[in-house]
N, C-alpha and C positions, 0 to 999 in steps of 0.2 A: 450456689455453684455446686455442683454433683462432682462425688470425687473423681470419677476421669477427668473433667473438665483441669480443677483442680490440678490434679498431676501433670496435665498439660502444661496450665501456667508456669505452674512449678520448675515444671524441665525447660519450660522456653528460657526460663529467669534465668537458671541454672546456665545453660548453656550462651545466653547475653553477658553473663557475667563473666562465662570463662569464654570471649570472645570470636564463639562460633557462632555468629549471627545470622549465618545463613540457614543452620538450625533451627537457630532459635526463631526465624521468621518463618519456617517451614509449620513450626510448632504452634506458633500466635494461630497463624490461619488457620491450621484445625478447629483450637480453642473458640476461635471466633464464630466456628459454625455452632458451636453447641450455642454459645451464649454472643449473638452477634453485637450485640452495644453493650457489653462489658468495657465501662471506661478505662480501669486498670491494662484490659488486653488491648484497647486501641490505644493507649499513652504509650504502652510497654512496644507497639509493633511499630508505632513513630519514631522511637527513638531508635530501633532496632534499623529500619529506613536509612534514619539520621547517620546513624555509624560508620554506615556503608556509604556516604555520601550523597544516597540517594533524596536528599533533600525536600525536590518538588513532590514527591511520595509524601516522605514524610509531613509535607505542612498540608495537604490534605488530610491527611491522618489526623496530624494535631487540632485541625477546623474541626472536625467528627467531632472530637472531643467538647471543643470550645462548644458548639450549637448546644453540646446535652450538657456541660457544667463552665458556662463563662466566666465562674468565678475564679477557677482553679490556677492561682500563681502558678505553681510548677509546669503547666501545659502553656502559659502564657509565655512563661520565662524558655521554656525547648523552642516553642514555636517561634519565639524572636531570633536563637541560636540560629536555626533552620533557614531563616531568612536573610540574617547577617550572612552565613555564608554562601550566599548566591549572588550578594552584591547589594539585596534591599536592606540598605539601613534605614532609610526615611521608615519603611515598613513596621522592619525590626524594632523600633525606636517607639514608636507608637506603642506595639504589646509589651514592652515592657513599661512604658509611660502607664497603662494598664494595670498593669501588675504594680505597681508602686502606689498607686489610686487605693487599691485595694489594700496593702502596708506599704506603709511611709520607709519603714527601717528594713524591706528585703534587701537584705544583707546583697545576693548574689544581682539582685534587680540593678541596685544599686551602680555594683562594679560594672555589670553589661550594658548599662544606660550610660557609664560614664567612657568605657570602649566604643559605644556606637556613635557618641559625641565628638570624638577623635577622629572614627573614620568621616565623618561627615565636618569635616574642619572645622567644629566648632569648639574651637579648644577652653574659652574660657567657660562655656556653661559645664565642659567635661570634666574641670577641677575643682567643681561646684562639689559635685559628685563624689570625686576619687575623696573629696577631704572628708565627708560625711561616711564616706566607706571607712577612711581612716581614721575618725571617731572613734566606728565601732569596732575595730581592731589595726590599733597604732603601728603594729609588727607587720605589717601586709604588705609582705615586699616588694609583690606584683603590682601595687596596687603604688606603692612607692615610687617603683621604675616607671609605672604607666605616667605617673602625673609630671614626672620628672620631663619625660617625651612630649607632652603637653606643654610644658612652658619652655622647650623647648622648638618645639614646632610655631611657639607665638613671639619667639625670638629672644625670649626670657632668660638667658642663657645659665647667668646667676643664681635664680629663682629655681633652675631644671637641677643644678648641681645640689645644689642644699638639700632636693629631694632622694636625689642619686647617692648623696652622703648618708641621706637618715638610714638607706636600704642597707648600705654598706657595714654600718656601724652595729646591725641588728646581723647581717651576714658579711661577713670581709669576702668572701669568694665567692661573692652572686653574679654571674659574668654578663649577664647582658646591662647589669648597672656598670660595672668597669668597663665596659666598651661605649655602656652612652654617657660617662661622663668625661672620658676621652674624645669624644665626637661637638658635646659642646667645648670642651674648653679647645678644639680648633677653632670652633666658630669667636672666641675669643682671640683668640690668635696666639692662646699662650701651649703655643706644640710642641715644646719639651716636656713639660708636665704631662699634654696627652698621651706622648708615647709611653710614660712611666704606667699610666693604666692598661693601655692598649697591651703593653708586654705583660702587665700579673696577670690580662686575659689569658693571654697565650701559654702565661707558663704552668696553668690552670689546663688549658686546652689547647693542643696546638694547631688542632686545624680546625681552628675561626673565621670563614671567610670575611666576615664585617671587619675584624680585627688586622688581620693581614691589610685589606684594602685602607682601613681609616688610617690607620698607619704611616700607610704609603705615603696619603694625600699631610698629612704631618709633616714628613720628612720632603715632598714637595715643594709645601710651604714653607720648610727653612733653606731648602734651595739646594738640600741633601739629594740630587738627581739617582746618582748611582743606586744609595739607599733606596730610595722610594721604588727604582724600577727594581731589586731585587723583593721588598715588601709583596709590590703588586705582581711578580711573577710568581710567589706563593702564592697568594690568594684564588689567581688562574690555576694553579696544579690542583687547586681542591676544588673552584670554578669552571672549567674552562668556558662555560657558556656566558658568561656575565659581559656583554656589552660595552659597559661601562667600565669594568675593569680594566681591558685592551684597550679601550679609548685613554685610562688616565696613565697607564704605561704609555702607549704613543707618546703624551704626552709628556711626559718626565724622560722618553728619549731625545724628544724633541728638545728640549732645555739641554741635552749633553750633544746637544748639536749631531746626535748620529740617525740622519735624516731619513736614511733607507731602513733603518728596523724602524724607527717610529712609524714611515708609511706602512709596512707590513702589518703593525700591531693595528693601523686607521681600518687595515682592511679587513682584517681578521674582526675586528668589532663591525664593520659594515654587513662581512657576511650574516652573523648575528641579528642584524639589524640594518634591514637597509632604509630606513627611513630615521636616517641618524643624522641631522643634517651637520651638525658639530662636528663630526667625524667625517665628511666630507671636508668641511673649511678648514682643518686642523690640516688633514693631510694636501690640501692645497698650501698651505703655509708651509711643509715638507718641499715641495716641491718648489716654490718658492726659491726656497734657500740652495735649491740643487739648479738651480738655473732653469728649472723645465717648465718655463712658463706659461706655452699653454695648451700643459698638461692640468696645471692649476690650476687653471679659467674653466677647466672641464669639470675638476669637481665645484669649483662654485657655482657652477651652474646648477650643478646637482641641489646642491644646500641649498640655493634659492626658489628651484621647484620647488622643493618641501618648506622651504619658509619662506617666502617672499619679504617678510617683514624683515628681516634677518642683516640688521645694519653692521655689523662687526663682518658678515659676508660679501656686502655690496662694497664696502671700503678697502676688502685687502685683495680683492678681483682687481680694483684699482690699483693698489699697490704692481699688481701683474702686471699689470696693463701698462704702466707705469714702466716698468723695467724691460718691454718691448717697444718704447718711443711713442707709444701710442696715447701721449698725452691729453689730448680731446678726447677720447672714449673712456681714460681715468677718471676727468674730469667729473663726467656723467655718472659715473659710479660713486663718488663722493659727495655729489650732491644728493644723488639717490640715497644714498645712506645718513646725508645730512637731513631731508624728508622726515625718514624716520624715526629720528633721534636730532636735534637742534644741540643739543646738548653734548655732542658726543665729539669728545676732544680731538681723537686720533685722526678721526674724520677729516677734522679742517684742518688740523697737520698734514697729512699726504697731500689734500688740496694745496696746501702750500709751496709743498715740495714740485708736484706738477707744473703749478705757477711756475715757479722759478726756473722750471725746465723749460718751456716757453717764454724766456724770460721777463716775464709779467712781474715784475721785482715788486713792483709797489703793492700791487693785488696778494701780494705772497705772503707780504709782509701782515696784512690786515689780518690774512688768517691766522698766520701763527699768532697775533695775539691775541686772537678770539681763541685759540684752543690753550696760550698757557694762561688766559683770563679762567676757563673751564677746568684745569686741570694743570697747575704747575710744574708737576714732578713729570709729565712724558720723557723719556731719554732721550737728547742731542735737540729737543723742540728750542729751547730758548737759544742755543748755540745757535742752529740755526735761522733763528729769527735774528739776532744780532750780528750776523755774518751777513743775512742777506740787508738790512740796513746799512754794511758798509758796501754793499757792493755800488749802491747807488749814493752813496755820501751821505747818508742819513746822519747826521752826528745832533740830535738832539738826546739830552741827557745824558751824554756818552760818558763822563764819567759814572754818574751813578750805577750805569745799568754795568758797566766794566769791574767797577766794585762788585758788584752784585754775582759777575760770571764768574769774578777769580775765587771768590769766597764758596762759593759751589763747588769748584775743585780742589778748593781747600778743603772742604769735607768728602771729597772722592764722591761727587755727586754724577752722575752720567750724562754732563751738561752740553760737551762741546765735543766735537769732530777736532784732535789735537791739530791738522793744517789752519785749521779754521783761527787758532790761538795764536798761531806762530805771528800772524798780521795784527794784532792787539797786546802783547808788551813784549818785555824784553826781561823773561825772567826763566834761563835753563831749566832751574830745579822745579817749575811750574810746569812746562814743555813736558818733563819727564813723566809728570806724576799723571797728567793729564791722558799722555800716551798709555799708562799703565792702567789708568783704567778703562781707558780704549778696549786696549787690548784684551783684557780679564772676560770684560763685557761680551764683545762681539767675536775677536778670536784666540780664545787662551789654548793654550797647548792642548793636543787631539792626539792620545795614544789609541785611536781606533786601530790604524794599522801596522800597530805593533812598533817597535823598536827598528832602526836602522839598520842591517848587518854590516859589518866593517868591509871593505871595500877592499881588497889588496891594491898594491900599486898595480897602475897597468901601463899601457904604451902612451896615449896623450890624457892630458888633461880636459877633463868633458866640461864645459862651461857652456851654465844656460844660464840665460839673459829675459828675463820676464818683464813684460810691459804691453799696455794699452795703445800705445804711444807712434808704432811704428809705419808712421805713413808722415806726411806735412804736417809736423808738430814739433817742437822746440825740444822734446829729446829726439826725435830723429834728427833731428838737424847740427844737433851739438856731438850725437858719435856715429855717424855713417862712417866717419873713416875711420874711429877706433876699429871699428866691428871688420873694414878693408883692411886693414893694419895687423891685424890680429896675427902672431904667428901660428900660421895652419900647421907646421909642421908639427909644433907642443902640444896647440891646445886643438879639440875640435870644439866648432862655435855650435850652439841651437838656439833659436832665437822660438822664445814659444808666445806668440801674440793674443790676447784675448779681447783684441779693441774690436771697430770697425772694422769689415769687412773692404776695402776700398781699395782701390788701383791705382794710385797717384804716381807722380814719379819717385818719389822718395818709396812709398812702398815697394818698386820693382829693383830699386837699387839696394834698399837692405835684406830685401830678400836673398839677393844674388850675393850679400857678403857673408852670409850662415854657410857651414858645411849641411845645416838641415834649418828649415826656417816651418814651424809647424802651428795652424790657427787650431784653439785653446777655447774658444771663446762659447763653444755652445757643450763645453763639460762643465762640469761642477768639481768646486775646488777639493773634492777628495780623489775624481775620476784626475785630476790634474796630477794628482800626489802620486796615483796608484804609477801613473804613467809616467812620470818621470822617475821614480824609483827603479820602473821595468829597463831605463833607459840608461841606469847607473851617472847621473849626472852626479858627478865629484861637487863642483861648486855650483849653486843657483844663487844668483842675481837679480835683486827686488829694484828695476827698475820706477816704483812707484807709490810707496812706503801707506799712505792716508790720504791721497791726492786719488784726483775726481776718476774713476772707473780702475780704480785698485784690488785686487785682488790679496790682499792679505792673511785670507783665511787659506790659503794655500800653504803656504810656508808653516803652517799652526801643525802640519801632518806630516813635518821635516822629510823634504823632498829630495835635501843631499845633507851628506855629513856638514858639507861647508855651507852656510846661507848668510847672504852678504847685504847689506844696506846702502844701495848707492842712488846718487844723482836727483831720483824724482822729491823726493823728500826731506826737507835741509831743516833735521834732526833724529831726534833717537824713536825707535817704532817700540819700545819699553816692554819687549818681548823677549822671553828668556829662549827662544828657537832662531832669533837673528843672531850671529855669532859676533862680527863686525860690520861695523860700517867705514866707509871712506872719506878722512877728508885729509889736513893737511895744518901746517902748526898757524897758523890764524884763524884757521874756520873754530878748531878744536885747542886754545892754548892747551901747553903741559899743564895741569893741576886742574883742569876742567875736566877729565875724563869720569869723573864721578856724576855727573849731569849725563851719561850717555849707559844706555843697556847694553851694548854694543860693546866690544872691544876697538880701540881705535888701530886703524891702521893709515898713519902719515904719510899720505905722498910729498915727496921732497920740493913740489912748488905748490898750484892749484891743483883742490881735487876736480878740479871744471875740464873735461874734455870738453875739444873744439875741433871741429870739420874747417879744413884751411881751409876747401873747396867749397865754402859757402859763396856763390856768386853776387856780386854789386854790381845792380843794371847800370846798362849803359847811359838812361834815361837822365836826363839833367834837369831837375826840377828847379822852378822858382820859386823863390819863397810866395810870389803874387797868387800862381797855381794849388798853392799849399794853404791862401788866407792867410797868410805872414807877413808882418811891415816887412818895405824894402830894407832900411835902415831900423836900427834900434837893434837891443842884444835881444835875443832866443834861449828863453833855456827850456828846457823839452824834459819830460819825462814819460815815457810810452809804458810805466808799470801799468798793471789790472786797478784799476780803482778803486776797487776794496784793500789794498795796501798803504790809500791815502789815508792820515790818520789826523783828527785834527792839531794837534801839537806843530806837526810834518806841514801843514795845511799854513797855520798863523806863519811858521817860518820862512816858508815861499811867497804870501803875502808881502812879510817886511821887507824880505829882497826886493821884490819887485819895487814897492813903494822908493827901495836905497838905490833903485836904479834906473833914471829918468828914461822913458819909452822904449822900458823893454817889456817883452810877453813870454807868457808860460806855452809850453805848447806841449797837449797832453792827448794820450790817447782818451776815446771815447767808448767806454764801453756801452753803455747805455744813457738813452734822453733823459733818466731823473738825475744818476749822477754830476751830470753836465750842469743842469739848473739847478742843483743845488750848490754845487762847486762854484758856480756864478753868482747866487744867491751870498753866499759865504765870503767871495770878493768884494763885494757891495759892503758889509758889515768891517771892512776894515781898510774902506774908501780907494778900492780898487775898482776902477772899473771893468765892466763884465766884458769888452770888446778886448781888454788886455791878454784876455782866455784866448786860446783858441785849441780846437777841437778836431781829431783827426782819426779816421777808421784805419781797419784792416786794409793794409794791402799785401801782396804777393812778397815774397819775403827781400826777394832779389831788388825790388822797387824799394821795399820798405828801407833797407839795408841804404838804397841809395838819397832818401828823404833826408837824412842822417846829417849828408855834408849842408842841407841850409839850417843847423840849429848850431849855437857856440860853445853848450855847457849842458850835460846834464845830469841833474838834481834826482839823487837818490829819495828813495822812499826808508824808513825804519818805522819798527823795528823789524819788516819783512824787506830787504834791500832786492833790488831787481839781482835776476836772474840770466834767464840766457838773451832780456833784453838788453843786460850790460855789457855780456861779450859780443853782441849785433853792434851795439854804439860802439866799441873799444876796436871791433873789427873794422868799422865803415869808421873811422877816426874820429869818434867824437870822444873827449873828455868825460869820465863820470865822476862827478861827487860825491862823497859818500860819508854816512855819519856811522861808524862801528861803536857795535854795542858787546853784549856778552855770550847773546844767544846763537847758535850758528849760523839761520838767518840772518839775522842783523851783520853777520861777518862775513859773506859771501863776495861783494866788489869788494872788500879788502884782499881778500884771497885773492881776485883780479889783479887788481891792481899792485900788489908787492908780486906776483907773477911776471908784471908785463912792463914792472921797474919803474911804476909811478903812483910813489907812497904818498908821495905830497896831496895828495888826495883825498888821502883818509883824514877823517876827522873823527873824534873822540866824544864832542859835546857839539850842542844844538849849536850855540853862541861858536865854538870854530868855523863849524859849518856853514853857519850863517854869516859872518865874518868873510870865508875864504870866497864863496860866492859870490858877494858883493867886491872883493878883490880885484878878482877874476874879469868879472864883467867891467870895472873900472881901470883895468891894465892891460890892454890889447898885446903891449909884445908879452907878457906873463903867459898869456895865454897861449899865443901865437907858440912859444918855444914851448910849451907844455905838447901842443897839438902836433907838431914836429918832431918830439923827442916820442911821443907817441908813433907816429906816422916810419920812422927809425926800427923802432922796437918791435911793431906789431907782429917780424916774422922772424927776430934775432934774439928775443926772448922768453921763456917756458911754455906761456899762457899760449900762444896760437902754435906749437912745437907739439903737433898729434905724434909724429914716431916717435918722440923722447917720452910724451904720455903714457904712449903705449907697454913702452919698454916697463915704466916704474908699474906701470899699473899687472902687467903681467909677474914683474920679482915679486909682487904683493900676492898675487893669486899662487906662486911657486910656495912662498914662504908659510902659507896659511897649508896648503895641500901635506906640504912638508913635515907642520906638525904634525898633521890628523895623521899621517901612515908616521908617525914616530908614538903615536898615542899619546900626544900631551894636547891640552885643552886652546882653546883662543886665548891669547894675551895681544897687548898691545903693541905693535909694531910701530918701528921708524923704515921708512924705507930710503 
């Protein structure tokens, strides 16, 4: 080499090293004219290439070399570098496989052989490697973190820390070992300890974006929402472009229930990415929950283009579909996603649900136990499978599986829909706890939009009335004329609806008795919140507490100072945003008010409002036209069949049995109920024709069927409802067995209203007892039915303006406080 040539090299080196490459490449190609296969000047102009990224340059460069000295590890070992970063590892992996052919112990062959093994997921030939690197120097703590990532990548989680430890122990401040052994020990699920590493990253370095985000998904994991979405909204200020990040914020918004920044954050990652199909179905599940169903349908469609296999997508498009009536096209989606996944619990759960919606009870039932056979813990699945077994009288193993439900509430397990409980025992402090984790679960208190402002007094009292219910339903029918009664002059009424759409006559009538009557039904329960705030409603009234198209997540975003618990749900909703609830000193004894979240407020008869104007056709039925002996006694019970219990069940057998050709006459909810009910007669030598069975009619008819039954046989520990003031209206007798739970003490509440205590009974054996009495004492009866017939307009219970009156001092007394600034306590009224 001649000394120009020479100084060339020289200066190129010179200037490679102090990282003017573009010099220094300017300089090689000189050099290279003088002396053009100078291996040192084509190694040196490769790498110079290489630096610059210009890679495909350089592995030409590196070949030059290789064709005139294939022996040379160092141009083997570049030219694998060179390769690795363009994506060819198989390639890469090869010259360095070379290069180790050639020595066994290159050190650097080694480490890069055991990094190409990694990228090409072959984790366990790559820790083959790392360990023989760390042979040859113990302290390598790249080499440490890398193997660690390795058995971690092959799910070793254990195995990944021990490595993660040794680097640590050799350096305490090596930060990507403190952030990857906070990353495995999530994958353990032990997230307190991870965040102790994840924060000595941060206190090391604060702007970690891995550290920030692993974080998040930590504090995620312990259900830390708030935390987690302040975590991941760091990691976005040092990010913004991360995909993933905005997806697992969405995400953790989503868990605080605050639906519209979660879709914001779904779409802000979509922008990023629009071939995100998770982030489509996630912000369908946003939407979901806001009622905009299908809006929802429209992103799963999306997810589904991009994933067709996407069974967790197919299943909650159904869930949509589901909550627009469109149960057949559910269906198809559940199956669809049953296709894909057999296995896959949620799956045959919604299928379940749909069933039932359709009320295919038996078909519903199969599911639910094929998905808690697959997966026991789903939330409310077993509740609902053993709710829908009583709807049709399934009572095989009913104790055990009943043991099995209370003990799951016993441990605050997320087993049962609290209405669902109230028709399976009789035990308040159960009801409560039950409701409580209802509540916590699905709608615990929501400071999105902020704090209530205080109210001054004003001219009337604003009172809204919320409910699904207002049309031909058994709460319309029980206060159409509270809502006419109402005095317009105090209060102004809203009646704000989110059921059915429908024009019956009962909806034209309560429409006309609101000063405003507003449908509800196609916002979402914060738009609900927003708007009646705007409206200054004084007191809102939860017409429908846990009962079937409830809206409870409304009142979670306290929509007035005062929010009240009445009528649809006969118990506590174990919410600290309900203030009171309404009953009356038998529904609620004194010293029971600790079994209620509520503060109690005692109306001074029944808390049961009643429409006098409920009309009794003129229509005069025979018992022949009805399937009814001429002769023989009748006792009737028109509860829901799922209130039938079998305890309730054996006791109205033995009547029957103590009482020569009489019969049960019961409504019919559905054909399995019935045949099992009849089946269950047979078993304690009744026979099945002693049954008999009767549908839906028009309420006015229904009311009039009434006069050919003698007696009718309460249910416990869920006691009939507004089908006892229908009997007590149309003059039939109700029996009744009181318990503890308010449920269970509802026709007592009637009946000490309407001055006919002799009724109530305390234990199965009264009950069973006063029955067979009854049905054996015609004038017993007779003068019961009379003094009844007496009463029905001269005492509390069917006395709507005296109702009204108490039920108004109560809404006076409660307003009263709030503009005196003291809190809800318990009223007598």
């Amino acid at each position: 080499m001649g000394s120009d040539a020479q100084t060339l090299f020289q200066s190129a080196l010179k200037e490679f090293q102090s990282g003017n490459f573009q010099d220094a490449e300017k300089l090689l190609e000189q050099f290279l004219t003088f002396i053009p296969n100078n291996l040192d000047g084509m190694h040196l102009l490769a790498i110079v290439l290489a630096s610059q990224g210009r890679h495909q340059e350089a592995i030409s460069s590196y070949k030059k070399v290789l064709n005139l000295k294939p022996s040379d590890i160092s141009v083997l070992s570049n030219l694998s570098s060179s390769l690795h970063a363009i994506g060819l590892f198989q390639e890469a992996l090869s010259k360095i496989e070379s290069a180790l052919k050639i020595n066994p112990k290159y050190f650097a062959g080694l480490y890069n052989a055991a990094n190409l093994l990694c990228d090409l997921k072959r984790y366990q030939e790559a820790i083959i490697y790392y360990k023989k690197v760390l042979q040859i120097k113990p302290d390598y703590i790249d080499a440490l973190n890398n193997c660690g990532k390795a058995f971690h990548d092959l799910g070793l989680y254990e195995e990944a820390i021990s490595y993660y430890c040794k680097a640590l122990n050799i350096e305490n401040s090596f930060i990507p070992c403190l952030i990857n052994i906070g990353i495995s020990l999530n994958q353990l699920k032990r997230y307190q300890e991870a965040i102790t590493y994840f924060d000595s990253a941060l206190a090391l370095k604060s702007d970690l974006v891995e550290a920030w985000f692993s974080k998040g998904d930590s504090l995620n994991a312990l259900k830390r929402y708030e935390d987690a979405s302040a975590n991941y909204d760091q990691g976005l200020s040092l990010r913004p472009s991360s995909a993933m990040g905005w997806f697992k914020n969405g995400n953790a918004l989503y868990a605080l229930k605050r639906y519209e920044e979660a879709i914001a954050h779904y779409d802000e990652a979509l922008k990023l990415k629009s071939d995100f199909p998770e982030a489509w179905a996630n912000k369908g599940l946003s939407l979901i929950d806001l009622r905009r169903y299908e809006e929802a349908i429209a992103q799963y469609i999306r997810a589904l283009d991009l994933k067709p296999e996407y069974a967790e997508a197919w299943s909650n498009k159904g869930v949509a579909l589901n909550e627009l009536m469109r149960f057949e096209e559910a269906i198809t989606h559940y199956e669809k996603a049953l296709e894909l996944n057999s296995d896959y619990a949620e799956a045959w759960a919604n299928k379940g649900v749909a069933l039932n919606e359709l009320k295919l009870h038996s078909d519903a039932i199969s599911h639910y136990e094929k998905s808690i056979n697959l997966k026991s813990d789903i939330n409310w699945v077993y509740g609902d499978y053993f709710t829908t077994k009583m709807k049709i009288c399934d009572w095989s193993d009913f104790s055990n599986e009943l043991h099995k439900l209370v003990n799951k509430v016993l441990l605050n397990e997320k087993v049962i829909n609290p209405f669902s409980l109230l028709s399976l025992i009789d035990r308040p402090t159960l009801h409560k706890q039950a409701s409580e984790i209802y509540i916590q679960e699905k709608y615990p208190t929501n400071f999105v939009l902020g704090a209530l402002p205080k109210r001054p007094k004003g001219g009337k009292i604003r009172v809204g009335y919320f409910s699904a219910d207002f049309h031909n339903h058994a709460t319309g029918y029980l206060m159409a004329e509270l809502f006419e009664l109402h005095n317009k002059s105090q209060f102004e009424l809203i009646g704000f609806s989110f059921g059915p759409l429908v024009n019956d006559d009962m909806r034209q009538r309560l429409e006309k008795s609101f000063d405003q009557f507003i449908d509800v039904g196609n916002k979402s329960d914060i738009e609900i919140a927003q708007f009646c705030r705007d409206l200054d409603i004084d007191i809102a009234v939860d017409l429908k507490g846990f009962t079937k198209n409830a809206r409870t997540g409304i009142f979670s975003y306290r929509v007035a100072p005062i929010q009240v618990n009445y009528l649809g749900y006969p118990g506590t909703l174990g919410a600290d945003y309900i203030d009171y609830i309404i009953a009356d000193k038998t529904l609620i004894p004194f010293g029971s008010e600790s079994f209620y979240s509520e503060k109690v407020i005692y109306l001074p008869n029944s808390y049961q409002v009643n429409d006098r104007s409920r009309t009794i056709s003129d229509k005069q039925f025979t018992r022949q036209e009805l399937g009814l002996p001429e002769n023989g006694f009748v006792f009737s019970c028109f509860n829901n069949n799922f209130k039938i219990l079998p305890d309730t069940y054996s006791c109205w057998m033995r009547i029957l049995r103590a009482v020569e050709g009489s019969v049960l006459w019961l409504f019919e909810d559905n054909i399995w109920a019935a045949e099992n009910l009849k089946k269950e007669a047979l078993k304690y030598g009744i026979q099945d024709s002693r049954l008999i069975f009767s549908k839906k009619l028009p309420l006015a008819d229904h009311l009039a069927r009434h006069l050919c039954a003698d007696l009718f046989l309460d249910t416990f520990p869920y006691n009939a409802h507004t089908t006892a003031s229908d009997a007590l209206w149309a003059g039939l007798p109700v029996l009744t067995l009181m318990g503890q739970s308010f449920a269970s003490r509802v026709v007592g509440s009637l009946l000490n209203a309407i001055r006919l205590p002799e009724l109530i009974t305390n234990t199965q054996e009264e009950y069973e007892t006063l029955a067979i009495e009854l049905a054996a004492s015609p004038q017993k009866l007779e003068d019961i039915k009379l003094r009844l017939a007496n009463n029905r307009l001269t005492t509390p219970l069917f006395d709507t303006p005296l109702f009204t009156k108490n039920l108004e001092m109560a809404f006076v007394k409660m307003y009263d406080r709030y503009q005196a600034d003291l809190g809800p306590q318990h009223m007598v009224i």
